[in-house]
Steps between C-alpha positions, in 0.01 A plus 500: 500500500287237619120438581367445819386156372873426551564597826402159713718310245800737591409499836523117564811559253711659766469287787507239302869586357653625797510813373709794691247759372279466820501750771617329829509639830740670684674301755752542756858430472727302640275118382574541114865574434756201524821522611810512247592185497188275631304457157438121401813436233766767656767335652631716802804319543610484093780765460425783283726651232425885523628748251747613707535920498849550658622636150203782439583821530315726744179548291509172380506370849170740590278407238597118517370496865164702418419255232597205717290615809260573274501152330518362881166690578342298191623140580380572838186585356420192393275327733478149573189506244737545209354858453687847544307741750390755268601764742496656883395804632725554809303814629192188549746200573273294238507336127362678202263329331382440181770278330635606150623225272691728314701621810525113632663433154699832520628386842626140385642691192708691721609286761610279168750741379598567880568194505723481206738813538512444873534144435313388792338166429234606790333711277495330195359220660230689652428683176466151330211378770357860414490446154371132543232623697391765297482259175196312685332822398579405151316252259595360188254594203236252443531572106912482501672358765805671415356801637450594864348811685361613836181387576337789559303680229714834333182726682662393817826418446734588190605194336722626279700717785412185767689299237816706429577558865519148556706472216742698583499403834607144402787633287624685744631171714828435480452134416109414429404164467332321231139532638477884541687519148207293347253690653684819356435385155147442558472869628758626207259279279190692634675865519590433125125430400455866749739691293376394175216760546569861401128634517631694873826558415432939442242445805785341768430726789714571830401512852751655768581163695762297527282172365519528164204602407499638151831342430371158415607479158835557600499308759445184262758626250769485798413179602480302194853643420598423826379134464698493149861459694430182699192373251639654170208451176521720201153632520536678842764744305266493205198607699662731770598683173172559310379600894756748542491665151082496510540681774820707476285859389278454844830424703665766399234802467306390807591750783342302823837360661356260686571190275844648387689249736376214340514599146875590557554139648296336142702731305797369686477148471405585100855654466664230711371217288507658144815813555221726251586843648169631459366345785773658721485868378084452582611371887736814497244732410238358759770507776600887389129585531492353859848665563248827513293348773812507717598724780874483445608836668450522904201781585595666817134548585406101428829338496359134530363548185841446357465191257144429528277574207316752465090439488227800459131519649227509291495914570886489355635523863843297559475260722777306704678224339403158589540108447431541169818661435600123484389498132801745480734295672365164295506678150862705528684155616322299206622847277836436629515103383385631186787741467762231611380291197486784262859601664395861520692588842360863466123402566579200716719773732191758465241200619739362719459860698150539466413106646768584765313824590148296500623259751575755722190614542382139579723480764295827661175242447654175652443393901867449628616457843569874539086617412377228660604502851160634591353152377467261838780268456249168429364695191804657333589198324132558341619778285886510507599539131221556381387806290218723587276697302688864568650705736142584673366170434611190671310197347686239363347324180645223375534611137730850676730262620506257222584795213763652722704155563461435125671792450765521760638129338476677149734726620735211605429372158638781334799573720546129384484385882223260444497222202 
């Protein structure tokens, strides 16, 4: 908490950073959005070597033009600012406002690993600019240089989760260059100082969004193993260690789901960098509890259910699947990587099914050509490929779309399409 002494000083604090916390309004469509291939730094006449998908097999074929629509809806996102729109509401024909950086991060995060298993240089370039522009929201630590963080205080912005976003978001370009790898240490430097307190760790609380909230320490365990393949140090094994076994007990009796997906991915990376087959059998149990959250028989009476995850009101009344069903999709693909490496074809076949299911149902959520014919034909390329809240709500945030087409080229990633 803070006083109300504070306030001016966080006040002038946000305009004076640049911040995306502040509520903007709405505006009309159609000024904002660039075209594909107009941005300052794409070169519309450079040849582009595309993962070619003549080889996939039928349901290969689907899902790798879902994700790549969906990946096209996020470059085209980008405006000429730099920024992602943080969302549309067709129904309005405006913006959303109120800019998250934790969804602008999530987006450049995304369109990175598009970018990689589709290898389409388009987005990885645009991802990079992203990422550059996000770390002006950063500062180094007056105390320790070696340390960097958002600028914004925690009460308004997470640093810790701020931080490992754009951490993984930089290791998720296929080639990153040697600026946005030195600002990754500073922010593995400051998530490492994060990590080394365990006063919350029983207290780590989840939220039902797709942002991360309540996930942060995991977050920052992910990322600083991530960091370890292109920037390896023996501390960041050392420390992801004592951060996963401090809080193994809360991980693994804490029922809220909600942070499951990212916990799965830190326990991944743990078991990719050290082969200790405790921290796959945790990621297996995790993924078998959200296996339960699955509709994975067809209802008659709500067939487009089928996939999605199942959510309850707070009277105990189900209540249709939506986009978060992505945290499905996201944790079941990073569950089958960890089964590949642990060469246990059983799970990886019974994840394989369950991810395969989940993207289904994101298809029903997704604005193709076919459900969007109703669209005048100057907006449609507003929201084709992008994913929408649910089947009765049409919105398009930008953090829907980015968690879908991160897991749609996970998917590729395990079929062993994408590198």
């Amino acid at each position: 908490m803070f006083s109300l002494r504070s306030v001016p000083a966080l006040i002038s604090l946000i305009f004076f950073s640049s911040s995306l916390s502040v509520a903007q309004t709405p505006t009309p469509l159609g000024q904002a959005i660039i075209p594909v291939s107009v941005k300052s730094g794409d070169n519309p006449d450079k040849k582009i070597q595309l993962l070619d998908d003549s080889k996939f097999t039928p349901l290969q074929k689907q899902f790798f033009h879902s994700g790549k629509s969906g990946a096209e809806w996020l470059y085209r996102m980008n405006t000429v600012k730099g920024r992602f729109i943080n969302g549309i509401r067709p129904s309005l024909k405006v913006e959303m406002e109120n800019e998250s950086f934790i969804h602008q991060a999530g987006a450049a995060l995304a369109l990175a690993r598009a970018g990689r298993v589709y290898k389409d240089e388009r987005f990885s370039v645009r991802s990079s600019q992203a990422i550059l522009l996000l770390l002006e929201d950063t500062i180094t630590d007056p105390k320790n240089p070696a340390s960097r963080y958002t600028i914004l205080p925690n009460q308004i912005l997470d640093r810790q989760l701020s931080a490992g976003f754009l951490l993984l978001a930089i290791h998720e370009l296929t080639n990153p260059k040697a600026d946005l790898l030195d600002a990754g240490e500073q922010l593995a430097n400051f998530l490492r100082s994060t990590l080394a307190d365990t006063t919350t760790i029983d207290k780590e609380t989840a939220v039902e969004e797709l942002d991360g909230k309540g996930c942060e320490s995991a977050v920052a365990i992910a990322a600083i193993l991530k960091s370890n393949q292109l920037r390896p140090a023996p501390w960041k094994t050392d420390v992801a260690k004592k951060a996963i076994i401090s809080r193994w007990n809360a991980w693994k009796n804490q029922k809220e789901t909600a942070p499951y997906p990212w916990r799965i991915l830190a326990l991944h990376e743990a078991f990719k960098t050290s082969a200790e087959k405790p921290y796959a059998e945790l990621a297996f149990e995790l993924a078998d509890r959200l296996s339960t959250m699955q509709y994975d028989q067809i209802d008659p009476r709500k067939p487009a259910w089928y996939g999605g995850m199942k959510t309850l009101s707070a009277q105990g009344v189900e209540l249709m699947p939506g986009v978060m069903s992505c945290i499905l999709a996201e944790s079941f693909a990073v569950a089958c990587l960890t089964a590949q490496l642990s060469a246990d074809s059983a799970r990886h076949d019974k994840y394989m099914q369950r991810l395969a299911q989940a993207l289904q149902f994101s298809q029903t959520i997704q604005y193709t050509e076919s459900n969007a014919i109703h669209f005048a034909e100057w907006f449609r390329p507003r929201v084709l490929g992008g994913f929408h809240n649910s089947p009765q709500d049409g919105d398009l945030r930008l953090d829907y779309t980015s968690h879908c087409v991160a897991a749609y080229a996970l998917y590729l990633q395990v079929c062993s399409i994408g590198s």
